[in-house]
N, CA, C and O of each residue as an XYZ file, in Angstrom:
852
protein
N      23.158     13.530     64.017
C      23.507     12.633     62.924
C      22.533     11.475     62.852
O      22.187     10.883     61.830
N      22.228     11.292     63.836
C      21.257     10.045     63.850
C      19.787     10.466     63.478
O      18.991      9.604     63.104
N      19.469     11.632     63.567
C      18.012     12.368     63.044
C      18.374     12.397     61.311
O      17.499     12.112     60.492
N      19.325     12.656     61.033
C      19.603     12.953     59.795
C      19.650     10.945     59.170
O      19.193     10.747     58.044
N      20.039     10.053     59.741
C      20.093      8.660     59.367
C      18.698      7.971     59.064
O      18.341      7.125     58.244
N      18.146      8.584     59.927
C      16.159      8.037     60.000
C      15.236      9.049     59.465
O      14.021      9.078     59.659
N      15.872      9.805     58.832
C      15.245     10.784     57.527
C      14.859     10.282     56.706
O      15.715      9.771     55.983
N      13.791     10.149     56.403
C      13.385     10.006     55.124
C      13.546     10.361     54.000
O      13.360     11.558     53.782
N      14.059      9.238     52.553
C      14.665      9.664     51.787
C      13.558     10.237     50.353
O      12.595      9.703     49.804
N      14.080     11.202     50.193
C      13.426     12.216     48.454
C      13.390     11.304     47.347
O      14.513     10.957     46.979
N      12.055     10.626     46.461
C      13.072     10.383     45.587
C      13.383     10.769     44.464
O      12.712     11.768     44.206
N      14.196     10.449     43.471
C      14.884     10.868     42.462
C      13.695     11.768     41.783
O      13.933     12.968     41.649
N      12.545     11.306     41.386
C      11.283     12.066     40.507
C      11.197     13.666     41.249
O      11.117     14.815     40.816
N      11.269     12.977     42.711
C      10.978     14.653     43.668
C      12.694     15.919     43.854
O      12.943     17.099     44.101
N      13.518     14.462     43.488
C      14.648     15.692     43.744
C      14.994     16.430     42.254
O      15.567     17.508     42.094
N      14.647     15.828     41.572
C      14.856     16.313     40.017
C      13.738     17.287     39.986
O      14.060     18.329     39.415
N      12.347     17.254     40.492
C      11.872     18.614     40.327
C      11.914     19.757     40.919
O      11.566     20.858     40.492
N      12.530     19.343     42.326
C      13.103     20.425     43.495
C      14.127     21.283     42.877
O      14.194     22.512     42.856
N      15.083     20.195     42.268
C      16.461     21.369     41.638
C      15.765     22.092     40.475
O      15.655     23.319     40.470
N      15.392     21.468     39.690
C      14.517     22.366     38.309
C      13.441     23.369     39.111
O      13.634     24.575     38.959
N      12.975     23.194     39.463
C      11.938     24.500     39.746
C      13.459     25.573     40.642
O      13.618     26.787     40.518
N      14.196     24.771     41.338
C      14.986     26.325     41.736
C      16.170     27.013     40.753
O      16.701     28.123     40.774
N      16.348     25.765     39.828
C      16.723     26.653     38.375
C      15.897     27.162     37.621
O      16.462     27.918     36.831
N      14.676     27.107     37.460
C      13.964     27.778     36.814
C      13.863     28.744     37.342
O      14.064     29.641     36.524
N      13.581     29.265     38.642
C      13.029     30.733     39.545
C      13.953     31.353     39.360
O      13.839     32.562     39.156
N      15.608     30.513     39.374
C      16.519     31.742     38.865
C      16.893     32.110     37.734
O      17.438     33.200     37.563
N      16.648     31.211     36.716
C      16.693     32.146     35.103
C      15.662     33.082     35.185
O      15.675     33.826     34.204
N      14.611     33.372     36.129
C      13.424     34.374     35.732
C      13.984     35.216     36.739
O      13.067     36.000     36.985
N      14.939     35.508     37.454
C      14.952     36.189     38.628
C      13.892     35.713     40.103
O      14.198     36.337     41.118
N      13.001     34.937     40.227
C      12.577     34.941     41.318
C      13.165     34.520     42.351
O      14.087     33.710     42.259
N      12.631     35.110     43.796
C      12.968     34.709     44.923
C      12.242     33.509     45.677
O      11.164     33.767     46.214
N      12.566     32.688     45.727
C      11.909     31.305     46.181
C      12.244     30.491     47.602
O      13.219     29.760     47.778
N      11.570     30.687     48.226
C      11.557     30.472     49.788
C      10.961     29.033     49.941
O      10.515     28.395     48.987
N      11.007     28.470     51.556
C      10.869     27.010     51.100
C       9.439     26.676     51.026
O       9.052     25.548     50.724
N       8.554     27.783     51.339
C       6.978     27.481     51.542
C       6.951     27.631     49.943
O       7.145     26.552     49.384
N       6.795     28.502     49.251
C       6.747     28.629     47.928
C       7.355     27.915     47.082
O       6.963     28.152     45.940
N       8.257     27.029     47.154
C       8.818     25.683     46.828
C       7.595     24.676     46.724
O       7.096     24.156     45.726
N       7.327     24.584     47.832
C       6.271     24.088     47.913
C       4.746     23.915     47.249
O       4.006     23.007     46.871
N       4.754     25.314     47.346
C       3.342     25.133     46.468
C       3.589     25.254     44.700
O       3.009     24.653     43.795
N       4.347     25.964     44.664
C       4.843     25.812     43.097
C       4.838     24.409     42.605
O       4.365     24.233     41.482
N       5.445     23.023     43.492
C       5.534     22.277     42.698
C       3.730     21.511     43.068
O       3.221     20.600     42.415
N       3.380     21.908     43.733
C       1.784     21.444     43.990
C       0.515     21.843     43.069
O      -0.544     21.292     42.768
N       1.219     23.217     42.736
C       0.366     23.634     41.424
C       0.845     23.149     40.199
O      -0.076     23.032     39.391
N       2.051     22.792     39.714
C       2.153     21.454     39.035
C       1.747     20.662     39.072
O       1.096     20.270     38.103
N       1.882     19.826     40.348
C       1.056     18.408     39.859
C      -0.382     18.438     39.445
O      -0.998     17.570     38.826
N      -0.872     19.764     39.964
C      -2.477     19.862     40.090
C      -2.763     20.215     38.504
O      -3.905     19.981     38.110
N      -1.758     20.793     37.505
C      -1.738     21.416     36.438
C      -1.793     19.529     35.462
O      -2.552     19.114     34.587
N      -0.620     18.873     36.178
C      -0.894     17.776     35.345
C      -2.030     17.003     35.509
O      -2.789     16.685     34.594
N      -2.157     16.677     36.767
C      -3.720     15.845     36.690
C      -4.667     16.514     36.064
O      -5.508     15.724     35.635
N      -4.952     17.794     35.776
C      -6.073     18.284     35.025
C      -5.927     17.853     33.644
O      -6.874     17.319     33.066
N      -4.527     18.095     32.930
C      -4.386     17.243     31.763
C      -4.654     16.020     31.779
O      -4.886     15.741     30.603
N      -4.773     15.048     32.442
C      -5.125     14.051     32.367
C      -3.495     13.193     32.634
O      -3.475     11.988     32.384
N      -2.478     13.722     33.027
C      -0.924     12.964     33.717
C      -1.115     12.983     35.150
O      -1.922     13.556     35.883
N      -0.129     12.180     35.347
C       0.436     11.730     36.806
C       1.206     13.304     37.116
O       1.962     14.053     36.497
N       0.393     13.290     38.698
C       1.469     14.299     39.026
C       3.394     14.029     38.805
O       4.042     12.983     38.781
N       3.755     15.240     38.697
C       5.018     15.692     38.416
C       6.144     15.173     39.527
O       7.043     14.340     39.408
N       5.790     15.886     40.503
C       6.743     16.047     41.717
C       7.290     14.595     42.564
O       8.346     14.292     43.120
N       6.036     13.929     42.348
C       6.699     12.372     43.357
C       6.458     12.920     44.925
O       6.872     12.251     45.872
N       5.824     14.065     45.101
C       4.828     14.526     46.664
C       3.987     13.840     46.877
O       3.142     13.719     45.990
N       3.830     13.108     48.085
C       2.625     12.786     48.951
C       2.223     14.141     50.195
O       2.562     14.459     51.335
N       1.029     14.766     48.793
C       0.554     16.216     49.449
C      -0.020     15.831     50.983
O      -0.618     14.765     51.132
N       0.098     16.345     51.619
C      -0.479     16.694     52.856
C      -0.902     17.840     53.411
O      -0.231     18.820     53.086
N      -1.841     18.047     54.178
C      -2.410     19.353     54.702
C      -1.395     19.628     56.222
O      -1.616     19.185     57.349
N      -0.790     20.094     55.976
C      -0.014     20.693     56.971
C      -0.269     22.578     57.848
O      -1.318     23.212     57.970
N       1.011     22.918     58.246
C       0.241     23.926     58.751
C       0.075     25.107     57.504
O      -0.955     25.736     57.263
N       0.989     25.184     57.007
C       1.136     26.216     55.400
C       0.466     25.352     54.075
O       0.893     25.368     52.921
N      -0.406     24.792     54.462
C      -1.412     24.185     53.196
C      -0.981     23.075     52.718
O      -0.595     22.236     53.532
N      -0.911     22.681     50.892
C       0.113     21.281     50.851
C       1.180     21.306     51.133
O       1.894     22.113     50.538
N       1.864     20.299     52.328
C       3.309     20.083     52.424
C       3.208     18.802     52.383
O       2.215     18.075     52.401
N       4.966     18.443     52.293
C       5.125     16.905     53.121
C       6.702     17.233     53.688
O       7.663     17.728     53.100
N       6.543     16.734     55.102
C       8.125     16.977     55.321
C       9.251     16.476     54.514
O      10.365     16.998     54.566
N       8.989     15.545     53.826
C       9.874     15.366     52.847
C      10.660     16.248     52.321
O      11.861     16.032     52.155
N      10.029     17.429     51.972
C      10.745     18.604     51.170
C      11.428     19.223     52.015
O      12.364     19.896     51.583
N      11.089     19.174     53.942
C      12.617     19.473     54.754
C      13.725     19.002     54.495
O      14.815     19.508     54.227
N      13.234     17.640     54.631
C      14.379     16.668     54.906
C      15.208     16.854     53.394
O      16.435     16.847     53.490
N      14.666     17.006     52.101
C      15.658     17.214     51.555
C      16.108     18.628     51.264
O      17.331     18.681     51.131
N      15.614     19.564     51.153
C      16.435     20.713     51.383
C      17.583     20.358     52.508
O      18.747     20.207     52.137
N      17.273     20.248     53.700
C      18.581     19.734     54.500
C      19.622     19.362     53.894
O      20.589     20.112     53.758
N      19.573     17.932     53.358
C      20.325     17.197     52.261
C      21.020     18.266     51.107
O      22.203     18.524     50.885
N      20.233     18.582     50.712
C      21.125     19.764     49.521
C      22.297     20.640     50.037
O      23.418     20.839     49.570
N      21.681     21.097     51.141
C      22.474     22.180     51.894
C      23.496     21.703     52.518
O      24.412     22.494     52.742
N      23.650     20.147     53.018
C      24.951     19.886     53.447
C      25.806     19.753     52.324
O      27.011     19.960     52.466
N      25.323     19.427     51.208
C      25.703     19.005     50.118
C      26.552     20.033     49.468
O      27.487     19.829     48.695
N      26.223     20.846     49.771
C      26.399     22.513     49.128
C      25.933     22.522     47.691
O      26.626     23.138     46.882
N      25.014     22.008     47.349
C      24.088     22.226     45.931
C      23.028     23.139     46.543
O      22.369     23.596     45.610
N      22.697     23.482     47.417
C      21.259     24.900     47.964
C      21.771     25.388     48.934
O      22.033     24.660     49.892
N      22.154     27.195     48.972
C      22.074     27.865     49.644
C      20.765     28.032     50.485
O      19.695     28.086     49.878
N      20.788     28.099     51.556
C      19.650     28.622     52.281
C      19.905     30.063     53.411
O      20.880     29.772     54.105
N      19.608     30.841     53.630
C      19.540     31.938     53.990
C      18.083     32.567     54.147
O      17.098     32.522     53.411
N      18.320     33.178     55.398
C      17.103     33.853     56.220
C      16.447     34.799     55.046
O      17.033     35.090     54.003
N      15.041     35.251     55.431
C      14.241     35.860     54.686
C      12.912     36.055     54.955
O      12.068     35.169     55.082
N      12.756     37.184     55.036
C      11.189     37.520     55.999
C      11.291     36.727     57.168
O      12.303     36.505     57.834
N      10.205     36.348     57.335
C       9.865     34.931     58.431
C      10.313     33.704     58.129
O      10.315     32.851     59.016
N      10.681     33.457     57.085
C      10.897     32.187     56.643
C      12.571     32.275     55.598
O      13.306     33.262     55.554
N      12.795     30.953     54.875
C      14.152     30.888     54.365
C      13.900     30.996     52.845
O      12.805     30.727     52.351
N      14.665     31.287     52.334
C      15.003     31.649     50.872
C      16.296     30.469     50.584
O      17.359     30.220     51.153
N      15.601     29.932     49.432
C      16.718     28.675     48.832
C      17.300     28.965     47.620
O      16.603     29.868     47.158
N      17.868     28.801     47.118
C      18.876     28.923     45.689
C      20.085     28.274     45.672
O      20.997     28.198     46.495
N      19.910     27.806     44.538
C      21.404     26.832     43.726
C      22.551     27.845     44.269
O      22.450     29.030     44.587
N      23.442     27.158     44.268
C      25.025     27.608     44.570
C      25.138     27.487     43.506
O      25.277     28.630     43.071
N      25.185     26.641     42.526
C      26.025     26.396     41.474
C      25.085     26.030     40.539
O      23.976     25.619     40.882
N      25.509     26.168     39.087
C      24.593     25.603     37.865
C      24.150     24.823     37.652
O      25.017     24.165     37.077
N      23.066     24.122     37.680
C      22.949     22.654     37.087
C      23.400     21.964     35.570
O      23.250     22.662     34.567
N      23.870     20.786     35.458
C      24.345     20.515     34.245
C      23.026     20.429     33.447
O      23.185     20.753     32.270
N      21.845     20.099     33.756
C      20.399     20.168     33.129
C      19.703     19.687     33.725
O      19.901     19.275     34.868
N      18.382     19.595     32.893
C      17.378     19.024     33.847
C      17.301     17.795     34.214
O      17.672     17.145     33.237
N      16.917     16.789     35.429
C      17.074     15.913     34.687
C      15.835     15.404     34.793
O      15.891     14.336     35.402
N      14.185     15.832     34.311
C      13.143     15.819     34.607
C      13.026     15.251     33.121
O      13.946     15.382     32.314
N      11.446     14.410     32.725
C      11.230     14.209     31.212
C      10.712     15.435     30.813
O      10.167     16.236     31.573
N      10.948     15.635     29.160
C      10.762     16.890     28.596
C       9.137     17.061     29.071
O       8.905     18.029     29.795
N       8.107     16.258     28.739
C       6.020     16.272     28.875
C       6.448     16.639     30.547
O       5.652     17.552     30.765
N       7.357     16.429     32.029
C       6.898     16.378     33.081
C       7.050     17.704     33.293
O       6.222     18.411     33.868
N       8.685     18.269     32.586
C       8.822     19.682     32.690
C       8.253     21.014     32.637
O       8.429     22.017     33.329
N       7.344     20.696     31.385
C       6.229     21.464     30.940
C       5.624     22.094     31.866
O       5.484     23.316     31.911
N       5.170     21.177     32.783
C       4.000     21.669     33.816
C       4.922     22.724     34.904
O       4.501     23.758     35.423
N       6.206     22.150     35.050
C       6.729     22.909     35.935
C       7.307     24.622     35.505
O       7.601     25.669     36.081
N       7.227     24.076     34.158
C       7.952     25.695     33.184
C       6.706     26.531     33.504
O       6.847     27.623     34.054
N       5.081     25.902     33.072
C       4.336     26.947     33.067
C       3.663     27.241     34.436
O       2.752     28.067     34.391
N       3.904     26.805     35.410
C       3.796     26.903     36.798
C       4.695     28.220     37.404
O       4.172     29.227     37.884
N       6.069     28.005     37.284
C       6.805     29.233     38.010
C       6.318     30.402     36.826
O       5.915     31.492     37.232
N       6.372     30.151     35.528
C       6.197     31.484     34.720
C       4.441     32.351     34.890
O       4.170     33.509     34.569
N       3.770     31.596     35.322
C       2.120     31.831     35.816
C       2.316     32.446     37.374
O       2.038     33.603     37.686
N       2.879     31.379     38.321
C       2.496     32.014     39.770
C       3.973     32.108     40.543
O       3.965     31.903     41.757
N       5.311     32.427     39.849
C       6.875     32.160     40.237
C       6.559     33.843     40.772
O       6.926     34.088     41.921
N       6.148     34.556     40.280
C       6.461     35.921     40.619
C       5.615     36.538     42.105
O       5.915     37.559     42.723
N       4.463     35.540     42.431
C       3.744     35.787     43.359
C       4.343     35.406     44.674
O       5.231     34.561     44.789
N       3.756     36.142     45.756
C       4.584     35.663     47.254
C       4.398     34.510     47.638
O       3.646     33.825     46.944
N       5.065     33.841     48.975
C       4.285     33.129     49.266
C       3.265     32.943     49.622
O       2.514     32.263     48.924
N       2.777     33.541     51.010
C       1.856     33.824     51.227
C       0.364     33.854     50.084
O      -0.708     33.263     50.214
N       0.712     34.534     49.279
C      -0.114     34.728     47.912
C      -0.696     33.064     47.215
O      -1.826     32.802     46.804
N       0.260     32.344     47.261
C       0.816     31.006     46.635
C      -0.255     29.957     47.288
O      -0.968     29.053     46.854
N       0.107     30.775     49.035
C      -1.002     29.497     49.948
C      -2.439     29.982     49.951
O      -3.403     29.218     49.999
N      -2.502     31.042     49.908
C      -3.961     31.197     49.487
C      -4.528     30.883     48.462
O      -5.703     30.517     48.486
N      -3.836     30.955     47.366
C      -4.402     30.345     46.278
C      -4.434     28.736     46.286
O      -5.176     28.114     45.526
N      -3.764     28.252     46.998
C      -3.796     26.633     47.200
C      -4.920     26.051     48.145
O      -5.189     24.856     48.027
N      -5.571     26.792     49.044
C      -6.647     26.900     49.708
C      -7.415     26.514     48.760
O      -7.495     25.291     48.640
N      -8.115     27.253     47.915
C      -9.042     27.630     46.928
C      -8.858     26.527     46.022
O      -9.738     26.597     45.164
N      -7.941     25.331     45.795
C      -8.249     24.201     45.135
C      -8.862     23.283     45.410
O      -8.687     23.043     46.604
N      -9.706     22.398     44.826
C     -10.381     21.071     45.381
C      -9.728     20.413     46.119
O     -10.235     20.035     47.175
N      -8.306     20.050     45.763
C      -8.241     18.655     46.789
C      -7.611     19.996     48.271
O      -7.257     19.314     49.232
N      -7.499     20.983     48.468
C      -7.735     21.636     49.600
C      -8.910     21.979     50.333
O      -8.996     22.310     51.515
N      -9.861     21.848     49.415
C     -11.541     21.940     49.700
C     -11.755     20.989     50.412
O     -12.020     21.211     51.593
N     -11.706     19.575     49.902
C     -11.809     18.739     50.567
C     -11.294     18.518     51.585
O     -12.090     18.497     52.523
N      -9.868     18.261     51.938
C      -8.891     18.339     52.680
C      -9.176     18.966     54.417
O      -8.849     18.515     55.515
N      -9.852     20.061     54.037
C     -10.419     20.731     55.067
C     -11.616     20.652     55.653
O     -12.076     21.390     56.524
N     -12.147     19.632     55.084
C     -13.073     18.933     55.531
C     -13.139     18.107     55.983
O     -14.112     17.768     56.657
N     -11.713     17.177     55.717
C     -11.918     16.093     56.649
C     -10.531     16.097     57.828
O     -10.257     15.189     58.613
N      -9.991     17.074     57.696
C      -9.110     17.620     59.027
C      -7.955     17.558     58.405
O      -7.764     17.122     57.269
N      -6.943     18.125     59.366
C      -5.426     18.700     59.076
C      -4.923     17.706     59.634
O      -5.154     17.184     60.725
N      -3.541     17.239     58.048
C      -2.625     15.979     58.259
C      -3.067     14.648     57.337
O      -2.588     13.516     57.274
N      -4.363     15.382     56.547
C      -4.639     13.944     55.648
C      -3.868     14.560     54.351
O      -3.389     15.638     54.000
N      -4.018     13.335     53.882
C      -3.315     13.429     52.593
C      -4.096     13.617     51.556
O      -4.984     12.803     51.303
N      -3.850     14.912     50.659
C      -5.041     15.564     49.348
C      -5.063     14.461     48.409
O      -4.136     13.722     48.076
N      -6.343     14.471     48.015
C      -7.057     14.078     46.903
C      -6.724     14.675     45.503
O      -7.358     15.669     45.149
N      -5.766     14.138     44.669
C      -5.512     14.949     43.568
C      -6.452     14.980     42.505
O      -6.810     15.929     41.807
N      -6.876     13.495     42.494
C      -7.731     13.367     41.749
C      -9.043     14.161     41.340
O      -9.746     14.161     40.330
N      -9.085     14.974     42.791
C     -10.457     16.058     42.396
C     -10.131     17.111     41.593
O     -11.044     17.860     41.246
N      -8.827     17.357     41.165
C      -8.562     18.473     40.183
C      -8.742     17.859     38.664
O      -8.343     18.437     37.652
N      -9.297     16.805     38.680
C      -9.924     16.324     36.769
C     -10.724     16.386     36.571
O     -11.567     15.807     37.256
N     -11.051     17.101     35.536
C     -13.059     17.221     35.167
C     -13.130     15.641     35.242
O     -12.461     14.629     35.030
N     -14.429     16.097     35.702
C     -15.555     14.561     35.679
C     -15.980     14.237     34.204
O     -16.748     14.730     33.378
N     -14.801     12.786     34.286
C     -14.901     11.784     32.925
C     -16.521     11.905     32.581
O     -16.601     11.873     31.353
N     -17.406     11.990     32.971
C     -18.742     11.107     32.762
C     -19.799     12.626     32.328
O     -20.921     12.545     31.828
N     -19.200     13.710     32.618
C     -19.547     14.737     32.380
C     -19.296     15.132     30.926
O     -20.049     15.339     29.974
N     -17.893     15.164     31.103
C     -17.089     15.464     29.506
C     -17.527     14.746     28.166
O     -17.649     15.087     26.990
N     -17.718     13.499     28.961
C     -18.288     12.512     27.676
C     -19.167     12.711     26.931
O     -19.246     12.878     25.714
N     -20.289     12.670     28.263
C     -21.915     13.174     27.777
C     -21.697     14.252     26.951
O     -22.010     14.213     25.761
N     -20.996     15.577     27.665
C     -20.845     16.877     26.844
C     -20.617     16.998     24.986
O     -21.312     17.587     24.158
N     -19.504     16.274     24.832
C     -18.921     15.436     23.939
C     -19.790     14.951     22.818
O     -19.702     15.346     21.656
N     -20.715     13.978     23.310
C     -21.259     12.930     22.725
C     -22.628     13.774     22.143
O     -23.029     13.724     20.980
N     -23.287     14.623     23.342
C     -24.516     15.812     22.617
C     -23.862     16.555     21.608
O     -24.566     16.798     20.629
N     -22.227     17.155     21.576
C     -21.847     17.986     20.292
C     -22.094     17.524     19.520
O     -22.698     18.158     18.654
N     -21.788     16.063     19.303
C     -21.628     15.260     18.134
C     -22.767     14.866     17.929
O     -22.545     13.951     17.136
N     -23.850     14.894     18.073
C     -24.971     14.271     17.968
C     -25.795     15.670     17.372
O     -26.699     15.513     16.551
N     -25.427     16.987     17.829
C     -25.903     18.296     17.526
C     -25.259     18.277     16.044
O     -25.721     18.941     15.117
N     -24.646     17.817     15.988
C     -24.014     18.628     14.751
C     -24.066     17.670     13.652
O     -23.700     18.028     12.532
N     -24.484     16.490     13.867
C     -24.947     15.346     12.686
C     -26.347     16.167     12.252
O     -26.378     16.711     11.148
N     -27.416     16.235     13.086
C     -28.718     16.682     12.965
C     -28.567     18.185     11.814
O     -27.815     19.156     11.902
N     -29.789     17.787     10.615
C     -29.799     18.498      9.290
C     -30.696     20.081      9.976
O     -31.469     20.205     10.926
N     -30.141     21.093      8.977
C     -30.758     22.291     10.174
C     -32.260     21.949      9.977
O     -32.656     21.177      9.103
N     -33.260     22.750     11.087
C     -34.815     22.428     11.167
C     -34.767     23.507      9.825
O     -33.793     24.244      9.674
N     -36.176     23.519      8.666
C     -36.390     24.203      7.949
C     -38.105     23.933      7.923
O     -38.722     22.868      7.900
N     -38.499     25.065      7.933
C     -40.105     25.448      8.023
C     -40.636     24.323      7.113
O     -40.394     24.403      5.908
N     -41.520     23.018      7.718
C     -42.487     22.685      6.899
C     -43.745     22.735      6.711
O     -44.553     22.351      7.557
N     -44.154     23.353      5.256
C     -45.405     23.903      4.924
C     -46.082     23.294      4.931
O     -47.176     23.639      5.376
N     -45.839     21.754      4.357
C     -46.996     20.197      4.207
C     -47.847     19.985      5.985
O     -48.813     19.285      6.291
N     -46.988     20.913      6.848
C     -47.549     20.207      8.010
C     -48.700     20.739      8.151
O     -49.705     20.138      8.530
N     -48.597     22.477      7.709
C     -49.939     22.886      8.087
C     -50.737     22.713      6.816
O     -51.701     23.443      6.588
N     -50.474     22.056      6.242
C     -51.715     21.841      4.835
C     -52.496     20.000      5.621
O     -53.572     19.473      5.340
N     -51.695     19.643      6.340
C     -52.477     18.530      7.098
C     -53.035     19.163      8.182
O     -54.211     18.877      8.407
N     -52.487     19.963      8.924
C     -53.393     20.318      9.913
C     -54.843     20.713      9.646
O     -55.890     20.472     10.246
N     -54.559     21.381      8.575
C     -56.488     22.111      7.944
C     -56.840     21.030      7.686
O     -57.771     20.618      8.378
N     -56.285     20.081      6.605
C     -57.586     18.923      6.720
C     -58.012     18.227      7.603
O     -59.086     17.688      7.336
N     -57.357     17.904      9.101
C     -57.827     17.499      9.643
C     -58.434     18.107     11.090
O     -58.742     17.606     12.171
N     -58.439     19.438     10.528
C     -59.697     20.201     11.435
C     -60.558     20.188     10.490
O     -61.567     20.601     11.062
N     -60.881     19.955      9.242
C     -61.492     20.252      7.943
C     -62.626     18.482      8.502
O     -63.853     18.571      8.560
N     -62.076     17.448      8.746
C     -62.329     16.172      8.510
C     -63.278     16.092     10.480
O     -64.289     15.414     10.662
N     -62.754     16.743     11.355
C     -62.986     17.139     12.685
C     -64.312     18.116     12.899
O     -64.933     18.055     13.960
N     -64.622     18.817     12.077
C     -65.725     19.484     12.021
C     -66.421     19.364     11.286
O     -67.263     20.236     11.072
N     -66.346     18.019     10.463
C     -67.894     17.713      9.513
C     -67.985     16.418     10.899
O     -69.058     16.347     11.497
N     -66.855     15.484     11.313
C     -67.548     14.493     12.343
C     -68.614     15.389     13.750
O     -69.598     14.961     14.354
N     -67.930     16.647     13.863
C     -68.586     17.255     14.896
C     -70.115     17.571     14.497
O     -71.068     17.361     15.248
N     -70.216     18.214     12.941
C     -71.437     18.653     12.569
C     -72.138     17.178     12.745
O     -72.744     17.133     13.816
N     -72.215     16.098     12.079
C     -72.630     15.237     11.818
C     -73.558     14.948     12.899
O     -74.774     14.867     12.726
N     -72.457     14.658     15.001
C     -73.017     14.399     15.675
C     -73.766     15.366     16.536
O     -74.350     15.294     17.617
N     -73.576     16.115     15.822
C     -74.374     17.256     16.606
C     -76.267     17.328     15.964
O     -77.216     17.511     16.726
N     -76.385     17.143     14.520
C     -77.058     16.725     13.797
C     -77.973     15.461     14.183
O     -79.135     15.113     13.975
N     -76.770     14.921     14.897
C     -77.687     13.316     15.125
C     -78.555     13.470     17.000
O     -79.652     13.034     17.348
N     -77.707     14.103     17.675
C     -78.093     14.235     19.182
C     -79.751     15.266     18.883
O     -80.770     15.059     19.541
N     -79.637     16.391     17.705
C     -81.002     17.040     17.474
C     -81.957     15.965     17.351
O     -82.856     15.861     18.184
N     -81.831     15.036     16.248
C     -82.908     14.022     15.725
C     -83.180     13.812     16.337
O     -84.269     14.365     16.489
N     -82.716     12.611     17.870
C     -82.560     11.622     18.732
C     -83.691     12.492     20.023
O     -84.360     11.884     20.860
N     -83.636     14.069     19.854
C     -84.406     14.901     20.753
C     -85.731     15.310     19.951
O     -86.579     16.026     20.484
């Protein structure tokens, strides 16, 4: 009881997306275990920072031993389960979570939900296992693993580079003001005269270096 008192508490942003993503896995039928909990809502947040939002979840990602975690998401699964709002039950190697009971709704904002709807409907059907490998393979895991296990990811490396986009941006617009090129003929009617004007100065001094000999 006293481990459970000096727990660290979920908050409301992270428990509202914990219950929604495990109502969502079960209107689709999926099976959702607590590692895959996990990364589901990590590929959310990573989905919003690329849009240019604040992550979703209210996670402080960490590199743990199964890729992003934070114990946080023990400690409240725990919490649910005394609660009797999450079944938990054995499964493979690991536990399988699901609502006992319905939720009255979400209570996430409609723009935060988004990310989480198209998250389980993209990678809800994949294993876990599947889930952490693919979480490997993101930047702020790139990094992460570079500077050792137990720091906390860099989300920010999942946004294109402002300074890139801009430039990109700014050449369209600059391409597409510009009138199309069209063949001009006047140029080569100057060019002859002034090979025309170039080879009487050449004759001339060539004329003059004979005399001078």
């Amino acid at each position: 009881m006293v481990a459970s008192q000096s727990s660290p508490t979920a908050s409301s942003r992270t428990v509202a997306a914990y219950l929604a993503l495990l109502q969502l896995s079960r209107e689709r039928g999926y099976v959702v275990t607590r590692v895959k909990v996990a990364k589901l809502l990590y590929l959310a947040d990573l989905a919003a920072v690329r849009g240019g939002d604040e992550p979703i979840s209210g996670v402080e990602w960490k590199w743990l031993d199964h890729g992003p975690f934070n114990n946080i998401l023990q400690h409240l699964e725990n919490n649910l389960v005394d609660s009797n709002i999450v079944q938990r039950e054995p499964y493979y190697a690991g536990y399988q979570v699901r609502l006992i009971g319905d939720l009255p709704g979400y209570q996430m904002a409609p723009e935060d939900l988004i990310f989480l709807e198209r998250a389980v409907a993209e990678y809800g059907s994949l294993a876990a296992t599947s889930l952490k490998d693919l979480s490997y393979q993101t930047p702020p895991m790139i990094d992460a693993q570079k500077r050792g296990k137990g720091v906390v990811l860099d989300l920010s490396l999942a946004r294109p580079r402002p300074k890139l986009v801009k430039l990109a941006s700014k050449m369209t617009a600059v391409l597409s003001r510009l009138p199309e090129q069209d063949t001009d003929y006047d140029v080569f009617d100057e060019i002859e005269r002034e090979m025309d004007d170039l080879a009487e100065m050449r004759r001339k001094a060539s004329s003059a270096v004979l005399h001078d000999e």
